[in-house]
C-alpha positions, 0 to 999 in steps of 0.5 A, a space after each residue: 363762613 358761607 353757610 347755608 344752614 345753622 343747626 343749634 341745640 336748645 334746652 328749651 328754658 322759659 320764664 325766669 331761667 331764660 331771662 337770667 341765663 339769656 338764650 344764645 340759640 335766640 341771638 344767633 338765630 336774631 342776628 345770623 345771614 342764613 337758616 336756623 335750626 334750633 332743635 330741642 333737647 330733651 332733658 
């Protein structure tokens, strides 16, 4: 794709659940061509 503008959403996890579960919203903003914007959702 062609993309301009990704939009992800997070559940915003810090400490030790990040680093279990990983962060896909992070790698893809590390490794993605274009904008990212990761908005947090509430839980």
């Amino acid at each position: 794709m062609n993309a301009d503008l990704i939009v992800l959403g997070s559940h915003g996890r810090t400490g030790l659940g990040r680093f279990l579960l990983g962060s896909v919203s992070e790698a893809v903003a590390r490794h993605a061509r274009c904008s990212v914007q990761i908005v947090r959702i509430p839980s």
